[in-house]
N, C-alpha and C positions, 0 to 999 in steps of 0.2 A: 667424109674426111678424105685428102687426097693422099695419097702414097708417092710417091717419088725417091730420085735419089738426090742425095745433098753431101756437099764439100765432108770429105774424110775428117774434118777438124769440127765441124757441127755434128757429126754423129756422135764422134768421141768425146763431146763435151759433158753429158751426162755422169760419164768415167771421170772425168776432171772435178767434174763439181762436189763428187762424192767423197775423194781422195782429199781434195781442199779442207771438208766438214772433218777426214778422218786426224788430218794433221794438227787442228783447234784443236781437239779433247787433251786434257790436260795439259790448257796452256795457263798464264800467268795468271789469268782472271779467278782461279778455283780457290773456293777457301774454305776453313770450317766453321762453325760457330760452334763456342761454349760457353756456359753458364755455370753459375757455382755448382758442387756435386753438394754439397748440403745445405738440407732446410731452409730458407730466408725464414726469421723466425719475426714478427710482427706482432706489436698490443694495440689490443680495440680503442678507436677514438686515436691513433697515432697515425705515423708516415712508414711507408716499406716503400724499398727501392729494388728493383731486379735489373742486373745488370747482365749483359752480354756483349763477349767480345769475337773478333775475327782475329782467325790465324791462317796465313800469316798476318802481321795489323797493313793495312790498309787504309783509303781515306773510304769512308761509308756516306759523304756528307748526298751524294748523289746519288746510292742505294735505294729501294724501296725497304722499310725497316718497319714491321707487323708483331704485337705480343696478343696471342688469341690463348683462350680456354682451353676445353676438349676440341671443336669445330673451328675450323678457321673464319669460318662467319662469325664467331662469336669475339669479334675483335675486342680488344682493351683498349690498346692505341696504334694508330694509323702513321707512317711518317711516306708522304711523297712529294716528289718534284720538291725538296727542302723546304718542306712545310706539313708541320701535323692536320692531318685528315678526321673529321667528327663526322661524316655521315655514315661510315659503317660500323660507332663505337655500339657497344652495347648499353642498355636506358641507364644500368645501374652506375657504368664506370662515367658516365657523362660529366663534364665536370671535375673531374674527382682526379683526372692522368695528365702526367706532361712526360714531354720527354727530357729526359737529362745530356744534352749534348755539347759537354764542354769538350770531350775527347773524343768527337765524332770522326775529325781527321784522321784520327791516331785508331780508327776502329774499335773503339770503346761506346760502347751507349746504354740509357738504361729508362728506364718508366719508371716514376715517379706515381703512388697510389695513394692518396691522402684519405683520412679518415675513416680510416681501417674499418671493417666491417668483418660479422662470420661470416657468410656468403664469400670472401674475397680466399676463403679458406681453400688452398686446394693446389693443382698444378697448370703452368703455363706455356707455353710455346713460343719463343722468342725467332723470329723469321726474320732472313737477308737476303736481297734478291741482286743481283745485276745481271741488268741482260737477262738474256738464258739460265745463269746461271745462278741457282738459291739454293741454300740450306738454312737446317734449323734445330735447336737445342730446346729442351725439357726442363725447366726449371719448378722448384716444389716449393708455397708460402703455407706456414703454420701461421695462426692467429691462433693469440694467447690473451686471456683477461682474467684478470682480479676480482673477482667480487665482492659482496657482500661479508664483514665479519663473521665468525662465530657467534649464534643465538642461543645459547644451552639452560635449558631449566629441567628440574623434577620433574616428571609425573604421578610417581604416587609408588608404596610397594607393589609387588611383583613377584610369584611363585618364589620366595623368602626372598626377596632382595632388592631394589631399588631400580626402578627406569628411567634412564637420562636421554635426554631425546636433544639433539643440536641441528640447527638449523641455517643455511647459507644459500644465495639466489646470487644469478648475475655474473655464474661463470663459465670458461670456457678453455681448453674442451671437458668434458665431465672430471670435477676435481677428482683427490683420492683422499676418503676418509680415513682418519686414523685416531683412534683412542687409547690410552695412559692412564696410570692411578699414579698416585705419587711417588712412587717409588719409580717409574718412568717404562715398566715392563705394559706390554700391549694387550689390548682386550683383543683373543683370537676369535670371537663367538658375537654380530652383533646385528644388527636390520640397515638394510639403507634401503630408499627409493628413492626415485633422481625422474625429473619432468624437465622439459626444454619448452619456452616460449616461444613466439610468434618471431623474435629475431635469433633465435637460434641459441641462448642463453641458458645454463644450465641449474635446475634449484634443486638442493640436494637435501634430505630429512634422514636425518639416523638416527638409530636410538641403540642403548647398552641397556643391560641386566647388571647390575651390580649387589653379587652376593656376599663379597668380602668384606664387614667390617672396618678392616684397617685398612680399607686401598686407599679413605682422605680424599682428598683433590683428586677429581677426575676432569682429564681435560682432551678437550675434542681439537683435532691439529686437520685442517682443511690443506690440501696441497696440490697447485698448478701442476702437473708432470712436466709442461714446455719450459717454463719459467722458472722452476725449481723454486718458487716461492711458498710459504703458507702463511697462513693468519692462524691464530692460536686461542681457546678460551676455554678457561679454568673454571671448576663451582665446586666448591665441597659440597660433602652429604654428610650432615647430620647422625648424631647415632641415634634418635628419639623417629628417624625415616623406618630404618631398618623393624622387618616384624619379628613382635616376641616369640620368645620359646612358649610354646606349649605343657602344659603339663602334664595333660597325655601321651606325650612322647615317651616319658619313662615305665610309662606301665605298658603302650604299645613294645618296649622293647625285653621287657620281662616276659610277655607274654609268647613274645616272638620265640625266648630260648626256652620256652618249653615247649612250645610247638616245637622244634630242633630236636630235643630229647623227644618227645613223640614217635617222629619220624622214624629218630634211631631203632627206634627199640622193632619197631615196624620192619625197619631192612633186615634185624638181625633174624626175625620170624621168616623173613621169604627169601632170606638165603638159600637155604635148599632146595626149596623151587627154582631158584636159579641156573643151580648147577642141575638141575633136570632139563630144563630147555638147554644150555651148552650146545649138545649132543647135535639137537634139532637147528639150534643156528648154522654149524658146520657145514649141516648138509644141504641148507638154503645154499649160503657161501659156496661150495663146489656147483651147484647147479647155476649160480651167478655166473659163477666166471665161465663157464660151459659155454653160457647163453655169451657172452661177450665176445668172447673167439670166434665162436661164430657170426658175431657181428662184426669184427675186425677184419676176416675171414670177405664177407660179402662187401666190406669198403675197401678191403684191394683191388677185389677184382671190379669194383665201380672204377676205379684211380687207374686200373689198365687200359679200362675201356676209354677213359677219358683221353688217355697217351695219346690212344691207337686215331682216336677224333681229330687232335690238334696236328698229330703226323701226317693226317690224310688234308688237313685243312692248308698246311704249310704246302705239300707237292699241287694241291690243288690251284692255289696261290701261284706256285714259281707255274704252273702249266698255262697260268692266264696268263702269265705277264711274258712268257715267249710268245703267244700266240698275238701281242701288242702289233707286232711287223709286220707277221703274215699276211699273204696276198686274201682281199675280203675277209679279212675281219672285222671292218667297219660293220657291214651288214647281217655278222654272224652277234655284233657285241649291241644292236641293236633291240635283237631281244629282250636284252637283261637294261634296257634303258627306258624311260618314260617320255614320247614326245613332249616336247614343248613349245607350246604355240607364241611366237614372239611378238608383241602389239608395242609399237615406238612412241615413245614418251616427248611430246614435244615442249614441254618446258625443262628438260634438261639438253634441247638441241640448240645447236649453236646460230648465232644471228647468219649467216650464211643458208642455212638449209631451211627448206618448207616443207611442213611436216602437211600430208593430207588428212582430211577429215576422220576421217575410220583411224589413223595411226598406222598404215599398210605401205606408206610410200613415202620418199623424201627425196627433196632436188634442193641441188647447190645452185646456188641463184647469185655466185663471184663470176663478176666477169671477166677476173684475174686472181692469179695463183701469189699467195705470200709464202715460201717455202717455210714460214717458221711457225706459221699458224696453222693448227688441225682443227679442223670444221666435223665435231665429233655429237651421236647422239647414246642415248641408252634406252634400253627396253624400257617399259611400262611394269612389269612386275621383276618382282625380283625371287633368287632360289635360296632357301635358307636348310633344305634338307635333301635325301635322297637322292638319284639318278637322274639325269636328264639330256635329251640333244636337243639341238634342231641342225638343218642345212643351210647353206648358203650358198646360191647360186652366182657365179660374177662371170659378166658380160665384159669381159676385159678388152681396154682400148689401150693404142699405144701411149706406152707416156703415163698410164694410170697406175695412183697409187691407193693405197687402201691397206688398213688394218681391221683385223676381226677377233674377236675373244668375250673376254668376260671382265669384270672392273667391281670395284667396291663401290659403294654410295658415297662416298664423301672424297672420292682421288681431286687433285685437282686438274682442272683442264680451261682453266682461262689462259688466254696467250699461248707461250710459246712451252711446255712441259712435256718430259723423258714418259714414254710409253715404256715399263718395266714390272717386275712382280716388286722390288723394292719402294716404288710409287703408288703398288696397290691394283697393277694390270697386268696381264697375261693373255697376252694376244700375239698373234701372229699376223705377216702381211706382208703387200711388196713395196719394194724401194725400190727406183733407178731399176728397173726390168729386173730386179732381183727378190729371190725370196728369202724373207727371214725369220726369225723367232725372236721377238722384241726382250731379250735377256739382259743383264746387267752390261756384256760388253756385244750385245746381238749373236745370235747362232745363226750362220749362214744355211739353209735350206735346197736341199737337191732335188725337188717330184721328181717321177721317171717319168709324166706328163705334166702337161700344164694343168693345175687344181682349178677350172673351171664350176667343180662344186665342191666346198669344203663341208665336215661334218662336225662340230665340235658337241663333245663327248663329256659332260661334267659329271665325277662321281665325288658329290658334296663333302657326305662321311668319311670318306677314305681320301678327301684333299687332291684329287686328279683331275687333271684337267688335260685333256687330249684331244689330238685336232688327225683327221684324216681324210685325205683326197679320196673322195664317192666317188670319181672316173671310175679309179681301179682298183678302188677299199685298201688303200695303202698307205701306212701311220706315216704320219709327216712329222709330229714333237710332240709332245708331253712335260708339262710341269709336272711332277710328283716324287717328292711330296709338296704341295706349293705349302703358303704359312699365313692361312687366313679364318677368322672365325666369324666377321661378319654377313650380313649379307650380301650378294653378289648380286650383277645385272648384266645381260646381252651389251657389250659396246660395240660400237661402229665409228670409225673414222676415214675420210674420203678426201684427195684432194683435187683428180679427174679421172676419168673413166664413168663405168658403170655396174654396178654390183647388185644384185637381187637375192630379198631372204624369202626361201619358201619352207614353210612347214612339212616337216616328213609325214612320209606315206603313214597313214593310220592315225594320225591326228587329228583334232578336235577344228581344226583351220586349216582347209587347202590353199588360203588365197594368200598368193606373195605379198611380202615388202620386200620393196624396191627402194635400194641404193644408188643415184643415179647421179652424171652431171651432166644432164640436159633433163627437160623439161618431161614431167613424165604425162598418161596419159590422160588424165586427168584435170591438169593444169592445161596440157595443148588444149583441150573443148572440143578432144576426137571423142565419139560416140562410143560405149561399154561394146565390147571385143573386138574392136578394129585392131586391125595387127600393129607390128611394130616395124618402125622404121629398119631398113636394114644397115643403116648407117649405123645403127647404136650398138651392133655388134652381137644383135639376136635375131636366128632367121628363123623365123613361122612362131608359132604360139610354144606356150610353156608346157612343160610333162605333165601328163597325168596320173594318175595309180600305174599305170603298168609299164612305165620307165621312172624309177626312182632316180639310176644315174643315167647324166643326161653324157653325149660325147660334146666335146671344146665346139664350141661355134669355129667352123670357117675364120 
């Protein structure tokens, strides 16, 4: 690459182009989407509609307009270039969606879902895009069905009393049983089991004891909770159901009060023995409570020690987190970290980039820059617990930009989309020869060197996520506490220069990946350890064990 000098208006244009992007943000194109705040309530075999509008209204007819599931891949319906889209619908909805676009101009629009299903049960994501600029609202459908009447018959007597068993299939969500005598007062005491079929449909079996005689009509009341509905069915019982008295009964109760007088006569004989043990209980009782004090006694001073633990735990805390700044602490806070070996996933990399064989290297293969596009890949495994680094070595060229962090599994990154923790990323990188921290409004960045190798720092558990220039072990930013409980993955995004990740010292993989925009060596068809060009902004071969930090290339 040459160096030279060029017109004071070509250097300063970079400065220009940035200041341009900063006077856009919040300009007239920004809107909100909203959707109702309650329930779209829906009955199986019917129509539901969800609607969502923009604020402020707007004409949307030109929008990209998307309602997906949990995952945005799991589309419902597609609206682009003003025309609905079926190749990304999902098998079930096929068929089944349109869009409602009488007040498309007006910013009103909505999906149309016919033929209501359980499965359709659940929450949605209503998405609007233009340009750059998309948001999107949360909308919730209940599906509700009616089933089956009340089936209620006898079974037969029952430890003295009568069992009524009622029977209902074919609803949905699990009804709520509810039982009546005539008189309209509730059986508190009764059996249900409830089974769901193959379509999600719910069949419910209850049964009562009925011991009262005069309760008459009992009747079994079946009840939708969505719908506030129920189905209702009544059956008397018989008094010839009910079982007879026995006539054992009265002589088992004759007998019972003389056993009673038995007894009596029996306490009035070991009363006096009674008050002979008194004496002897008392003095158990004072040796009890002896013994107790002294257990109360041994659980304070457990609860002191316990104090003196969380007190030492707290300063220990505040003593880590001033030593965040301090000069080397990167390589003092490595200790307590687990390397981690980073292998690049090339079916999450972008059509730009070539990923090599091993998963170790990647080259951008544009032969021009689109400022709005990020050419972005992610690691191959992902961190779901514990401690972890690795490094990142960058062979920085003028004019190169690059971000590095961590990202969720499911962020989006087709087109043109805000690198932020609100997005689901937490990265840091340069811009326009600057350095930043990709935050909701960007956090400008100061090295006291050029970060030539960064370190990034994830403590899973405790939601930290911290980044520090290896030159001179000096903290550069930290998310914490960041707000995520998924899985996480290594990202990378590049739009020129050249950037290299190597594995820290004492790990399971010393061999780089390499972030590059030119061809790496691999791809050129130069022979395994041939050096490297010195155009690319690295002179001689890579560190070994016994320089971890490398000093800024020349």
């Amino acid at each position: 690459m040459e160096h030279g000098y060029r017109p004071t208006l070509l250097c300063s244009l970079p400065s220009l182009l940035f200041l341009v992007q900063l006077s856009t943000w919040g300009s007239a194109d920004e809107f909100l989407v909203t959707g109702p705040t309650d329930p779209i309530v829906a009955v199986l075999g019917g129509d539901a509609t969800l609607p969502c509008s923009l604020s402020p209204a707007m004409n949307a007819e030109d929008m990209e307009l998307r309602w997906f599931r949990s995952k945005f891949s799991e589309a419902v319906l597609v609206y682009q270039n003003g025309q609905e889209q079926n190749e990304e619908l999902m098998p079930q909805y096929a068929g089944r969606t349109s869009l409602v676009r009488d007040f498309l101009s007006l910013g009103q629009a909505a999906v149309r879902i016919r033929n209501i299903q359980v499965s359709d049960n659940g929450k949605y994501t209503c998405f609007f895009q233009k340009g750059d600029y998309y948001e999107e609202d949360i909308l919730e459908l209940k599906v509700a069905g009616l089933g089956s009447a009340p089936q209620v018959h006898i079974e037969g007597p029952e430890k003295d009393g009568v069992r009524v068993v009622c029977k209902v299939s074919g609803w949905f969500p699990k009804p709520q049983v509810q039982w009546r005598d005539v008189r309209g007062e509730k059986f508190l005491e009764f059996f249900e089991v409830h089974t769901q079929d193959a379509a999600g449909l719910f069949s419910v079996e209850a049964a009562v004891v009925v011991r009262d005689r005069s309760a008459g009509d009992v009747t079994c009341s079946i009840l939708n909770p969505i719908l506030g509905q129920e189905k209702v069915m009544a059956i008397p019982i018989p008094e010839p159901f009910f079982p007879q008295a026995s006539p054992w009964k009265a002589a088992f109760a004759v007998s019972l009060t003389v056993l009673v007088l038995l007894l009596g006569v029996a306490g009035f004989v070991t009363k006096r023995e009674h008050f002979a043990k008194v004496w002897e209980r008392q003095r158990q009782k004072d040796l009890k409570r002896a013994k107790e004090e002294d257990q109360q006694a041994k659980e304070e001073a457990l609860k002191s020690k316990d104090e003196l633990q969380a007190e030492f735990d707290r300063r220990k805390a505040a003593y880590q987190a001033a030593w965040r700044k301090a000069q080397l602490y990167a390589d003092w806070r490595k200790e307590e970290f687990q390397a981690w070996s980073v292998t690049l996933d090339p079916d999450t990399a972008h059509a730009d980039l070539a990923i090599s064989a091993k998963g170790t290297s990647v080259t951008w293969r544009a032969s021009c820059v689109n400022p709005d596009v990020r050419c972005s890949v992610l690691g191959f495994k992902s961190i779901t617990s514990g401690r972890c680094y690795w490094e990142i070595e960058i062979r920085d060229e003028m004019g190169s930009e690059w971000t590095l962090g961590v990202c969720r599994e499911n962020v989006i990154r087709a087109g043109p989309y805000k690198e932020s923790p609100e997005k689901g990323f937490w990265v840091i990188g340069r811009f326009i020869d600057k350095y930043f921290a990709f935050t909701m409004e960007n956090t400008a960045l100061s090295p006291r060197q050029n970060p030539c190798r960064v370190g990034v720092f994830l403590d899973y558990d405790r939601r930290d996520i911290s980044f520090y220039n290896m030159i001179d072990g000096s903290h550069m930013f930290s998310f914490s506490p960041a707000s995520f409980s998924e899985p996480l993955f290594p990202y990378f995004s590049i739009k020129s220069g050249a950037v290299t990740l190597s594995s820290p010292v004492g790990g399971s993989d010393r061999r780089p990946v390499t972030l590059s925009g030119s061809p790496s060596l691999e791809e050129a068809g130069k022979p395994p350890g041939a050096g490297l060009n010195p155009g690319s902004g690295t002179v001689g071969a890579l560190p070994g064990a016994e320089s971890p930090l490398l000093p800024c290339p020349p």
